[in-house]
VOPAGU-2260 file (C-alpha; in pm, 1 decimal, decimal comma):
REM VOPAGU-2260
SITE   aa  ch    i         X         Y         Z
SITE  UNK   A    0   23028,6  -28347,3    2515,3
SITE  UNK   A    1   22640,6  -28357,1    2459,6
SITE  UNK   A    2   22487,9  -28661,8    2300,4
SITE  UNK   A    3   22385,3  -28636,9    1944,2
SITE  UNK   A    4   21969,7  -28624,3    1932,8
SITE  UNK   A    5   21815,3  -28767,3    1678,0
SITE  UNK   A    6   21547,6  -28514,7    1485,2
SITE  UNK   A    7   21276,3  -28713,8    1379,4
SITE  UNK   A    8   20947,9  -28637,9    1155,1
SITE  UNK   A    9   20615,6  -28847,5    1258,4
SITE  UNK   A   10   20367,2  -28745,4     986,3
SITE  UNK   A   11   20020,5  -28894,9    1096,1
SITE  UNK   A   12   20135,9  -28807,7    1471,9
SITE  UNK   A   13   19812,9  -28691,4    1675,0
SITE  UNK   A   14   19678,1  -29026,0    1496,3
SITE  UNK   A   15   19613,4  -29320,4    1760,1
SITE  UNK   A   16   19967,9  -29544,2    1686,8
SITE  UNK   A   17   20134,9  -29208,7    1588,5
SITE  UNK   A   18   20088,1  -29013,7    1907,4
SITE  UNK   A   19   20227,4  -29347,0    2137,0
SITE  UNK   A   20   20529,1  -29278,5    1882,3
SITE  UNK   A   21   20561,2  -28975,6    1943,2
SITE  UNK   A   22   20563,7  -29016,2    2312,1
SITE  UNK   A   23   20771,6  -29290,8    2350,7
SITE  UNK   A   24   21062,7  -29103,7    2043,9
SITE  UNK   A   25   21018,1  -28810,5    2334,0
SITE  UNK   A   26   21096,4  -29071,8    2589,3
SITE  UNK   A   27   21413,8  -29168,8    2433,5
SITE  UNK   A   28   21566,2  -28856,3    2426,8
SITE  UNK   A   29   21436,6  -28786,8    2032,8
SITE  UNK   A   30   21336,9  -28445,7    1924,5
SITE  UNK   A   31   21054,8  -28530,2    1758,2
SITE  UNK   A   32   20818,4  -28306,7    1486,7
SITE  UNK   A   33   20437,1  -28418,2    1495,4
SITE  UNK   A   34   20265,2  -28338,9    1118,2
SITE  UNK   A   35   19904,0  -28382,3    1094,0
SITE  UNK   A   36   19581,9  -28264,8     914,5
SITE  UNK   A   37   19355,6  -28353,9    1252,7
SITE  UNK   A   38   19149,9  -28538,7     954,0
SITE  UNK   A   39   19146,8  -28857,8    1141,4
SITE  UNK   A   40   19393,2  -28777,1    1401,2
SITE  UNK   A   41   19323,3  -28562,1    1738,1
SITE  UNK   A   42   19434,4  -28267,7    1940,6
SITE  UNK   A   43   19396,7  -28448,4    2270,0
SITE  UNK   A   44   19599,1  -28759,8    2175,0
SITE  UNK   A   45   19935,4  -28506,9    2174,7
SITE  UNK   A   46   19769,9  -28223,3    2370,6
SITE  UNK   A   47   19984,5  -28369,6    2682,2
SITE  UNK   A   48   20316,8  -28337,7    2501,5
SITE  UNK   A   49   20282,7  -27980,9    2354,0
SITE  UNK   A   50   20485,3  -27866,0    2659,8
SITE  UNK   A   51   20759,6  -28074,3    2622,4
SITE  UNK   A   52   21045,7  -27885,4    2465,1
SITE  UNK   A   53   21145,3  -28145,1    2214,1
SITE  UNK   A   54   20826,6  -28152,8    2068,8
SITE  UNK   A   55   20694,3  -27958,2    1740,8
SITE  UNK   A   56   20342,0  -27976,4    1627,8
SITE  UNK   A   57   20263,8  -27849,8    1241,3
SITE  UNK   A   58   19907,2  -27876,2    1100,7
SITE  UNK   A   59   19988,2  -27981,9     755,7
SITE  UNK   A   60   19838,8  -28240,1     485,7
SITE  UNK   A   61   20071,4  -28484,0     335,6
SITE  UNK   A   62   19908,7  -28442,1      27,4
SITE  UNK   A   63   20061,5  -28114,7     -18,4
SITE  UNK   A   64   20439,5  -28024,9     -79,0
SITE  UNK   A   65   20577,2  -28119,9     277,6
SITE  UNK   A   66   20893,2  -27864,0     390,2
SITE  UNK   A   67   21040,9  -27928,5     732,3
SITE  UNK   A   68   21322,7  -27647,9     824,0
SITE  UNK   A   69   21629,1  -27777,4     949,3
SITE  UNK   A   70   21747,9  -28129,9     982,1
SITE  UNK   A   71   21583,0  -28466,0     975,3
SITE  UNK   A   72   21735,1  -28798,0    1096,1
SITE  UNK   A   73   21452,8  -29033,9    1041,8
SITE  UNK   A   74   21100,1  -28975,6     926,2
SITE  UNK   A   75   20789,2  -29218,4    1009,1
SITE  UNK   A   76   20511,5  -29246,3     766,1
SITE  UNK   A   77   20176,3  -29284,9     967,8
SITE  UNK   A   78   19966,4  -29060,8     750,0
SITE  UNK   A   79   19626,1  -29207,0     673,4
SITE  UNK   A   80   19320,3  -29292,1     811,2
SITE  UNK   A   81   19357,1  -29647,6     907,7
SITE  UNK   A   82   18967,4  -29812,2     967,6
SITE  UNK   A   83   18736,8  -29850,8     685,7
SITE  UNK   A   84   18471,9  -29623,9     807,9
SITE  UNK   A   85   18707,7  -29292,6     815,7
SITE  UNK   A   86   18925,3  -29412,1     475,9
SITE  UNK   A   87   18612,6  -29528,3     277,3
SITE  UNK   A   88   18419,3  -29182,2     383,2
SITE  UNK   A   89   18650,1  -28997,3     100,5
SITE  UNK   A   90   18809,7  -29270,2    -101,7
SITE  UNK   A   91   19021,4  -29003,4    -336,1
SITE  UNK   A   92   19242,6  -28861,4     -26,5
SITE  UNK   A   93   19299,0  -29193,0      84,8
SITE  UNK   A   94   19439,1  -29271,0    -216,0
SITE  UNK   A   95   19603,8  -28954,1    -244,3
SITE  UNK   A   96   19766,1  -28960,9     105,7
SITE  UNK   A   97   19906,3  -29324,7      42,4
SITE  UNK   A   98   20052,4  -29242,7    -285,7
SITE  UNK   A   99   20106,3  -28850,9    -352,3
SITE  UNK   A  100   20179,6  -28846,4      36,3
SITE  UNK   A  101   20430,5  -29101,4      73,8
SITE  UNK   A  102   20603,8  -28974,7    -254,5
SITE  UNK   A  103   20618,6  -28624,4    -103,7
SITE  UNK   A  104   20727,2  -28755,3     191,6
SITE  UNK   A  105   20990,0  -28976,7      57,6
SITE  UNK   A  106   21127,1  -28660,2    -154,7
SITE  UNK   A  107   21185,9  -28466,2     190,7
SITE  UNK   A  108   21391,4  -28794,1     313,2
SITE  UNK   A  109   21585,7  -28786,0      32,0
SITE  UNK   A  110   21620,0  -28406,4      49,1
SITE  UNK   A  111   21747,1  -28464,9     419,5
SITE  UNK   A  112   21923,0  -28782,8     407,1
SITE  UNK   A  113   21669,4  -28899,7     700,2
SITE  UNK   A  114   21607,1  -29298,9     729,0
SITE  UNK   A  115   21207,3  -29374,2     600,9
SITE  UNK   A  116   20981,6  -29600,5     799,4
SITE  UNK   A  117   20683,7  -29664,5     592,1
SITE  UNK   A  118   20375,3  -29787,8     747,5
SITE  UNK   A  119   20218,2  -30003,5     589,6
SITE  UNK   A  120   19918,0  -30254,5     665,8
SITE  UNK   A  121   19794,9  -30627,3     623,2
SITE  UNK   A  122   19515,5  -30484,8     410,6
SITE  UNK   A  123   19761,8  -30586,1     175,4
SITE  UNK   A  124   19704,3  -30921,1     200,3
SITE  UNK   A  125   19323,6  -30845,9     113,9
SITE  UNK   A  126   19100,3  -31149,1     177,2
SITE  UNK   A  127   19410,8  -31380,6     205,9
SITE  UNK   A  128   19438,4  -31767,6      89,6
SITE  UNK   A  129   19753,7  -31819,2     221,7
SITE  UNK   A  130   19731,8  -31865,6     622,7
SITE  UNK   A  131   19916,6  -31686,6     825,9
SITE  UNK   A  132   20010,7  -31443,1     632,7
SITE  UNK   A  133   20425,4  -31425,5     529,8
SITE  UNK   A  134   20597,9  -31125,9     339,5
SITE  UNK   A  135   20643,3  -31322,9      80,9
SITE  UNK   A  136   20254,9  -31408,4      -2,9
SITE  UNK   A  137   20147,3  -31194,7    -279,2
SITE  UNK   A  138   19776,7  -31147,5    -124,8
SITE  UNK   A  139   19435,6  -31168,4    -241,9
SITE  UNK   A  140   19331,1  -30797,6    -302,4
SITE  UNK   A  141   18986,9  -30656,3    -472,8
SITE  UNK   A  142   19166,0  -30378,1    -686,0
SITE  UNK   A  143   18841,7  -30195,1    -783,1
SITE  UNK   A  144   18605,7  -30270,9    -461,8
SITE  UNK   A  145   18490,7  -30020,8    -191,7
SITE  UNK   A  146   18830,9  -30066,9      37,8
SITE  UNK   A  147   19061,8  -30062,4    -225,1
SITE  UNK   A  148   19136,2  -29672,2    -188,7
SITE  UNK   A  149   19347,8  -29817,2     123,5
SITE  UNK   A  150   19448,6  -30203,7      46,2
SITE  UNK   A  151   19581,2  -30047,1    -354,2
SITE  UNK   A  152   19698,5  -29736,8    -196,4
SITE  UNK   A  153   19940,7  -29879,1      37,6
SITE  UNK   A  154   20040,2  -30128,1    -223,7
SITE  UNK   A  155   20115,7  -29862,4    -430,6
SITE  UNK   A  156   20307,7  -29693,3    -129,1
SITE  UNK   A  157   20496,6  -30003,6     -80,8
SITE  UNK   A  158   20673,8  -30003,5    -459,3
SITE  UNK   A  159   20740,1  -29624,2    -435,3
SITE  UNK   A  160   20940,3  -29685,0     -99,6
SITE  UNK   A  161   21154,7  -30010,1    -284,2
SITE  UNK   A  162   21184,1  -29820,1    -604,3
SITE  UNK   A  163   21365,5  -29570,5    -402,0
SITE  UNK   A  164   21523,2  -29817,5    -216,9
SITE  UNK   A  165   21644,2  -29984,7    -501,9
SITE  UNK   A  166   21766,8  -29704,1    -659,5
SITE  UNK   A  167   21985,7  -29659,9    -345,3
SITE  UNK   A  168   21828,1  -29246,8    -314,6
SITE  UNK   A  169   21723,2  -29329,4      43,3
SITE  UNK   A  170   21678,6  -29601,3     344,7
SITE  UNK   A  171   21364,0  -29717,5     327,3
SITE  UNK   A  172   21181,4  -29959,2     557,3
SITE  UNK   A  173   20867,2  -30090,2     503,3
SITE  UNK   A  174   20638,0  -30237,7     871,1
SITE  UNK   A  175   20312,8  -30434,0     739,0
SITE  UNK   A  176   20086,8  -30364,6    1054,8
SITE  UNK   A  177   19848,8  -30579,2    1192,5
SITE  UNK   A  178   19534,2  -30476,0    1402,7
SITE  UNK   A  179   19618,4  -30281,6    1658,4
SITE  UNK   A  180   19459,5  -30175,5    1983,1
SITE  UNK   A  181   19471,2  -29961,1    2345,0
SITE  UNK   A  182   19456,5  -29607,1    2472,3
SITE  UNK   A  183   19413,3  -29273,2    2211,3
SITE  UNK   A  184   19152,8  -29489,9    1990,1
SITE  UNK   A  185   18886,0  -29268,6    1868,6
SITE  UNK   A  186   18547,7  -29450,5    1968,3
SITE  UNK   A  187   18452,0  -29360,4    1608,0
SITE  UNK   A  188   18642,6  -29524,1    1408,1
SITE  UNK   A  189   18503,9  -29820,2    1312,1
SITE  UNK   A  190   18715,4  -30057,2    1426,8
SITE  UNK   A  191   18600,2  -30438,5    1555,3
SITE  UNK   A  192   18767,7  -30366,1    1938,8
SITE  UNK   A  193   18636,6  -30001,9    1974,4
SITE  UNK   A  194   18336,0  -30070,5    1848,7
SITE  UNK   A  195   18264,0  -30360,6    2093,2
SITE  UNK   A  196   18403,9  -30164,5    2402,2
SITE  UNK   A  197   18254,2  -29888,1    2324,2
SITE  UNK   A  198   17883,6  -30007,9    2266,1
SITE  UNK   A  199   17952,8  -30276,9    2590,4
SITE  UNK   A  200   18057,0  -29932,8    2804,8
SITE  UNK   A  201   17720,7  -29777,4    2676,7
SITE  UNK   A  202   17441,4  -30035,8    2691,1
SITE  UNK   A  203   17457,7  -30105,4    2348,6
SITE  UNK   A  204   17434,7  -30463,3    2207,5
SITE  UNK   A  205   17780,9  -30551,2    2038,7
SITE  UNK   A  206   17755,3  -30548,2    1650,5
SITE  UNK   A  207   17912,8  -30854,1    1492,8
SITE  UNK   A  208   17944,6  -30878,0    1101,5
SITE  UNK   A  209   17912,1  -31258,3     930,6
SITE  UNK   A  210   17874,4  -31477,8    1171,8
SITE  UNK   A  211   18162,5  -31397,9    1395,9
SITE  UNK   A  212   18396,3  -31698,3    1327,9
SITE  UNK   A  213   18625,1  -31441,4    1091,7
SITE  UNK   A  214   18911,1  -31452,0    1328,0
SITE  UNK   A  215   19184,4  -31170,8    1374,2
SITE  UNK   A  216   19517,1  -31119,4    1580,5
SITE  UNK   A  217   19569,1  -30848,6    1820,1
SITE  UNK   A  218   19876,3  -30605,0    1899,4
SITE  UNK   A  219   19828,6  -30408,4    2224,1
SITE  UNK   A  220   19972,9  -30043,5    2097,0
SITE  UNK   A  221   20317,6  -30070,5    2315,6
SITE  UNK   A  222   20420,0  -30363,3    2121,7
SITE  UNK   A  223   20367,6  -30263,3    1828,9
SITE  UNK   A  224   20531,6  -29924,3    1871,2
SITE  UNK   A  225   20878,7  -30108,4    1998,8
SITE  UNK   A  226   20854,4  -30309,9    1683,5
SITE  UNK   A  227   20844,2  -29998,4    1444,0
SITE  UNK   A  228   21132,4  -29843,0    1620,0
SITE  UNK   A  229   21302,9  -30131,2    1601,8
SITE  UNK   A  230   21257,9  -30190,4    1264,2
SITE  UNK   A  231   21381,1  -29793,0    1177,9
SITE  UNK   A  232   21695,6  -29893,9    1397,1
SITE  UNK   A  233   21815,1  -30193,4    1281,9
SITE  UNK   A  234   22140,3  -30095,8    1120,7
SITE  UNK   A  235   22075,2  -30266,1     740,0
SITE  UNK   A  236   21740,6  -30179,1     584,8
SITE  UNK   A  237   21546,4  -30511,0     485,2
SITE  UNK   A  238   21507,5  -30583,3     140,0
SITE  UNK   A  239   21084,2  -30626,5     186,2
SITE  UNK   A  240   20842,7  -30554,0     406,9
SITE  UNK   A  241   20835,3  -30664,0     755,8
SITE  UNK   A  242   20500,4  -30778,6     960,9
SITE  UNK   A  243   20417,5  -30639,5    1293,5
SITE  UNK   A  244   20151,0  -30782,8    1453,6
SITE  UNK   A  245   20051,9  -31028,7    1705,9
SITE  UNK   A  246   20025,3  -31397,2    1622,9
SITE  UNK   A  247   19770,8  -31482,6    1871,5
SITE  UNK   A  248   19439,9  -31587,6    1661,9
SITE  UNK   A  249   19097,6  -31531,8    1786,3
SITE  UNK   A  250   18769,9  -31518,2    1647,3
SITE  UNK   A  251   18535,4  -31212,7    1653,7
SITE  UNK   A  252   18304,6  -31406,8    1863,4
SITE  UNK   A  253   18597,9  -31511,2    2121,0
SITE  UNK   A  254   18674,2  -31099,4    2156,9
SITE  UNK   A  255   18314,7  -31032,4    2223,9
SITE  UNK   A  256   18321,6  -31290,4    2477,2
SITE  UNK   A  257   18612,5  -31154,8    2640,7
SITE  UNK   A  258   18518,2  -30778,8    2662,3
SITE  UNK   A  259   18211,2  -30918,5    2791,6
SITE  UNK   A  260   18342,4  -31104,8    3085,0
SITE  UNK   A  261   18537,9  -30773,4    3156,9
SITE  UNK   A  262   18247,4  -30529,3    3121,8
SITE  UNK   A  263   17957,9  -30603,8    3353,6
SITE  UNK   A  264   17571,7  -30620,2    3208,2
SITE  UNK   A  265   17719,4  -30599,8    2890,5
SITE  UNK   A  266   17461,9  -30690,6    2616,4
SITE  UNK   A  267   17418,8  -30998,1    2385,4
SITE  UNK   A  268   17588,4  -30925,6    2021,5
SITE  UNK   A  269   17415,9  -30834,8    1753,5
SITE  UNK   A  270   17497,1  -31000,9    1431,3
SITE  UNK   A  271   17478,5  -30797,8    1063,0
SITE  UNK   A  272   17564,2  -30877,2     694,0
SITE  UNK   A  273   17960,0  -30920,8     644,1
SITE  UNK   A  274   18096,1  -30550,2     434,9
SITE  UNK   A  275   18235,2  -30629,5     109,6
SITE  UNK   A  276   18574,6  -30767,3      51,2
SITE  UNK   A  277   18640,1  -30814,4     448,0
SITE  UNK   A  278   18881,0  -31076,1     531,4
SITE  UNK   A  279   18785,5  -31384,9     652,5
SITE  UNK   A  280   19142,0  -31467,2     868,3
SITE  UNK   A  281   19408,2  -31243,5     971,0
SITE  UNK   A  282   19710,5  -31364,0    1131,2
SITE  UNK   A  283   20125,3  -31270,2    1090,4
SITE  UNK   A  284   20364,2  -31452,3    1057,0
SITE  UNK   A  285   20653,7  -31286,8    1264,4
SITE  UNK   A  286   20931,3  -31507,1    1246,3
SITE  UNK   A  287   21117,9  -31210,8    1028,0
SITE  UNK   A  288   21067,4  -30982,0    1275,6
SITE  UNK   A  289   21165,2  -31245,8    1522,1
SITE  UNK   A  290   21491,1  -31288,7    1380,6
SITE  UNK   A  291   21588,6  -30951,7    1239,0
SITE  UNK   A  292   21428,6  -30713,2    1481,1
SITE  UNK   A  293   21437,8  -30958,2    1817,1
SITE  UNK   A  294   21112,1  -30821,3    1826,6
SITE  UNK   A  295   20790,8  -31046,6    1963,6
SITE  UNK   A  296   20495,3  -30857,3    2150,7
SITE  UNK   A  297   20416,6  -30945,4    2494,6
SITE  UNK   A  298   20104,4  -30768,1    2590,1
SITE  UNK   A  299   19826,5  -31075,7    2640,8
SITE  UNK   A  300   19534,8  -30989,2    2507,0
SITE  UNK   A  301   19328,1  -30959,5    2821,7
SITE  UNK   A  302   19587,9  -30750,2    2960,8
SITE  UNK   A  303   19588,1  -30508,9    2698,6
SITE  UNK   A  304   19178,8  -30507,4    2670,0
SITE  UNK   A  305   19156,9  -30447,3    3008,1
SITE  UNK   A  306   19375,9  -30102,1    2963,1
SITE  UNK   A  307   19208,7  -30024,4    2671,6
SITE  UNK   A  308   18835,0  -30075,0    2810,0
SITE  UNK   A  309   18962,8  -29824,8    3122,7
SITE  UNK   A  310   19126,7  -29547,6    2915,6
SITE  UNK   A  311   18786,3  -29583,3    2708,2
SITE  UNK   A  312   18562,2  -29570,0    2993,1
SITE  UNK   A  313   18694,8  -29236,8    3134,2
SITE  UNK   A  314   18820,0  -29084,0    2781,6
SITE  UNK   A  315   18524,5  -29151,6    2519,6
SITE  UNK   A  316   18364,8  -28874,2    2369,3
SITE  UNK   A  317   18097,5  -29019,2    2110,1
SITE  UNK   A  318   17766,1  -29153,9    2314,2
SITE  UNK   A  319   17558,9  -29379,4    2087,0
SITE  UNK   A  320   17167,6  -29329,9    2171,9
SITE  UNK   A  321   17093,5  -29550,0    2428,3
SITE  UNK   A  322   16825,6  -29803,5    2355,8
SITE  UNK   A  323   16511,4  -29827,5    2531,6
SITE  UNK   A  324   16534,6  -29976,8    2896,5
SITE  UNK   A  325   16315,9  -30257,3    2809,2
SITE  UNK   A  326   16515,6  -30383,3    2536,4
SITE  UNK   A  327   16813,5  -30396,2    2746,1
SITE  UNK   A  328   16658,5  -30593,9    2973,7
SITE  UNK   A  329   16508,4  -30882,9    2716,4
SITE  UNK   A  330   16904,3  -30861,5    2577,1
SITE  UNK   A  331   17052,2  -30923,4    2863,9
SITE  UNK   A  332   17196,4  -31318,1    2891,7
């Protein structure tokens, strides 16, 4: 008798946490089906698992009526660009891929009968007062300002996926993700630990915003992957939204120290004007996941940087202009 192999439907797959999903599903024995517009998400990150012969790639916007032939067991919501850059660069299809997408999506589940893991993010704790951040904190969101195509969009995302829920049409799950970091990063996105590895890797001086004592927590990319499967396996969906992140705390200033330590001649920071609406403190409170999922990372954060600055320094493929050598040299501590 053959084992029964889960199908499963990764939309936002070629993306950075969606393409270590997809290769860890594979892993498992999962038949997995990678769907992706390549608007924020690359070729290369699932180039290496287009041979394998459980794995389906389909160019396709989420936006747009999503058909999958055959049969679905479980479906993963990644679709979106996740860093402000990349969702703030065409505000309306964020908004449109949270909302329309995740409804569209959440029609094929219930079309299927496939189990719905929603991703969803801490953004929706905006610029929080409550510290750390539990499931049950409401947040501190901007509902009209420049990132609120993403932080009101995943909101929104978050009450279709209990409505259905609710309504008992599907299994829903909802993962509130935390910053997350390693391998399959593009060094374009914008985000605070690709932006500092990538600029310390190229002679640039590190950009800080605000005066670097804003402090966030850390999930090296493995962890957080084994958290959303084992949030889309545990047998009884939750009745909210679960965080996945790592609780570790550090200030933007202590990261900058750290990839500095790791990454020789690396320049002295740079500091410029805090963006609108960014948080101040970020850091989860896990003990649900602790307790439902059994789920805790374990990647320290030096650990994980030091994969991450590696895969960056023989994978990136965006070269800032280098300064002039005599600059470096008066910026060098």
């Amino acid at each position: 008798m053959t084992s029964f192999l889960p199908t499963v439907l990764v939309a936002g797959g070629a993306g950075f946490i969606g393409s270590h999903l997809c290769e860890t599903l594979l892993a498992r024995g999962h038949r997995v089906i990678c769907l992706d517009s390549f608007l924020s998400g690359r070729r290369e990150n699932v180039l290496p698992l287009t041979n394998h012969p459980s794995f389906r790639l389909i160019e396709g916007d989420v936006t747009d009526p999503v058909d999958i032939p055959g049969p679905l067991d479980q479906i993963y919501n990644l679709a979106c660009a996740a860093s402000p850059p990349q969702y703030q660069a065409d505000p309306v299809h964020t908004m449109r891929t949270n909302v329309i997408g995740c409804g569209n999506l959440l029609e094929l589940a219930q079309a299927k009968g496939a189990r719905f893991l929603q991703a969803s993010t801490s953004e929706v704790y905006g610029d929080p007062l409550a510290h750390p951040q539990t499931e049950d904190y409401w947040g501190n969101v901007n509902c009209t300002g420049p990132r609120a195509c993403y932080d009101e969009g995943k909101r929104a995302a978050e009450t279709l996926c209990f409505d259905y829920l609710r309504t008992g049409a599907i299994d829903v799950r909802v993962a509130r993700i935390f910053n997350t970091y390693g391998p399959n990063m593009r060094p374009d996105d914008g985000r605070i630990i690709s932006n500092l590895i990538c600029q310390a890797l190229q002679d640039q001086p590190m950009t800080l915003y605000g005066d670097g004592t804003q402090t966030r927590s850390f999930c090296y990319v493995s962890d957080l992957v084994e958290g959303l499967i084992a949030l889309m396996e545990v047998p009884a969906a939750p009745e909210g939204a679960v965080n996945l992140g790592n609780p570790g705390e550090f200030s933007v200033l202590e990261l900058a120290g750290l990839i500095r330590q790791m990454v020789p001649g690396s320049l002295k920071p740079v500091f410029c004007p805090l963006p609108q609406d960014d948080p101040r403190r970020r850091q989860p409170d896990i003990t649900l996941a602790r307790q439902l999922l059994r789920w805790q990372p374990h990647v320290p954060l030096k650990q994980g940087l030091r994969a991450t600055i590696d895969w960056f320094a023989v994978h990136q493929g965006v070269h800032a202009p280098r300064i002039a050598q005599t600059e470096i040299k008066e910026m060098r501590s």
